[in-house]
C-alpha positions in Angstrom: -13.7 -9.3 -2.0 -13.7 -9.4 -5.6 -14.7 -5.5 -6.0 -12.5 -3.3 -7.1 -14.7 -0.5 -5.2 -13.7 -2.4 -2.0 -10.0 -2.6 -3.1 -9.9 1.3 -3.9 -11.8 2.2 -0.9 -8.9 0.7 0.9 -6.0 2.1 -1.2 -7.7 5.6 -0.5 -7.7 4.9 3.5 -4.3 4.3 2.7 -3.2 7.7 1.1 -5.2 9.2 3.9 -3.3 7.9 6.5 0.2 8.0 4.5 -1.1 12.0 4.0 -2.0 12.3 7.4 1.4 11.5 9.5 3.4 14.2 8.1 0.6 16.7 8.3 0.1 16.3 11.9 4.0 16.4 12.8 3.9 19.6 10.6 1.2 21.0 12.8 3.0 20.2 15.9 1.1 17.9 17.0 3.7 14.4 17.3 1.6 11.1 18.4 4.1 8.4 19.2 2.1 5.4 18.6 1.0 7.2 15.1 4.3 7.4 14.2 5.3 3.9 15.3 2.1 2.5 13.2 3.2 4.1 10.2 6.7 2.6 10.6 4.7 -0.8 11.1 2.7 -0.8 7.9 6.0 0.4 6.0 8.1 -2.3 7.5 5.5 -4.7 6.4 4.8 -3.3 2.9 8.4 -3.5 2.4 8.1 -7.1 3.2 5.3 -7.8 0.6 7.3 -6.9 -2.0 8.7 -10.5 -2.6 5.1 -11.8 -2.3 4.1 -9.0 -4.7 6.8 -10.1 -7.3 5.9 -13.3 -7.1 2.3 -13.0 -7.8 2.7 -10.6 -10.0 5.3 -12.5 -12.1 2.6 -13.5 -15.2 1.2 -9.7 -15.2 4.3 -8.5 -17.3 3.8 -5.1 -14.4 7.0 -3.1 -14.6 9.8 -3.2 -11.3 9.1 0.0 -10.1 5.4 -0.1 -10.6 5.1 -3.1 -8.0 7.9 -1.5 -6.0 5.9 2.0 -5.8 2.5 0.7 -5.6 3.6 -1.8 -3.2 5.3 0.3 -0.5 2.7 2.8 -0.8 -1.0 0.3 -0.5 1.0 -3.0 0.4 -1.9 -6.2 -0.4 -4.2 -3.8 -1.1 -3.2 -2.9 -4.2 -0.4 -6.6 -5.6 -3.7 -9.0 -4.7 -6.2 -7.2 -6.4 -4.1 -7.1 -9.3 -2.9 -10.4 -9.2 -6.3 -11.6 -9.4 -7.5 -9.4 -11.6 -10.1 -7.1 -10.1 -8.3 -4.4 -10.4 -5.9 -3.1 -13.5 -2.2 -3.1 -13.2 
């Protein structure tokens, strides 16, 4: 897992699905359990952020870089940095 293809391959899954939710309520077209999994992933993304300050703390990455990035790719985006595969 030390790619940082693999890493941005996920981050862009993300954006797609973060993309996707309002696009389909916009259309009309409301899916419950959508909705409620895209509560789920913010919920936990919000919870990372400790985790993400943490491991992040040697990196010198600005607050609301880790709070941003975090929220939006969650692990995806604080591990990868953290070990260095990626650039903050």
């Amino acid at each position: 897992m030390g790619s940082g293809k693999f890493w941005y391959v996920l981050q862009g899954g993300l954006v797609v699905f973060w993309l996707a939710i309002p696009l389909i309520g916009l259309l009309g077209h409301h899916i419950m359990w959508l909705n409620m999994l895209g509560a789920i992933i913010l919920a936990a993304h919000i919870l990372e952020l400790p985790v993400a300050f943490n491991r992040l703390r040697d990196k010198q990455v600005p607050v609301s870089k880790v709070c941003l990035n975090t929220v939006i790719f969650g692990f995806t985006w604080w591990l990868p940095v953290s070990k260095g595969d990626i650039p903050a």
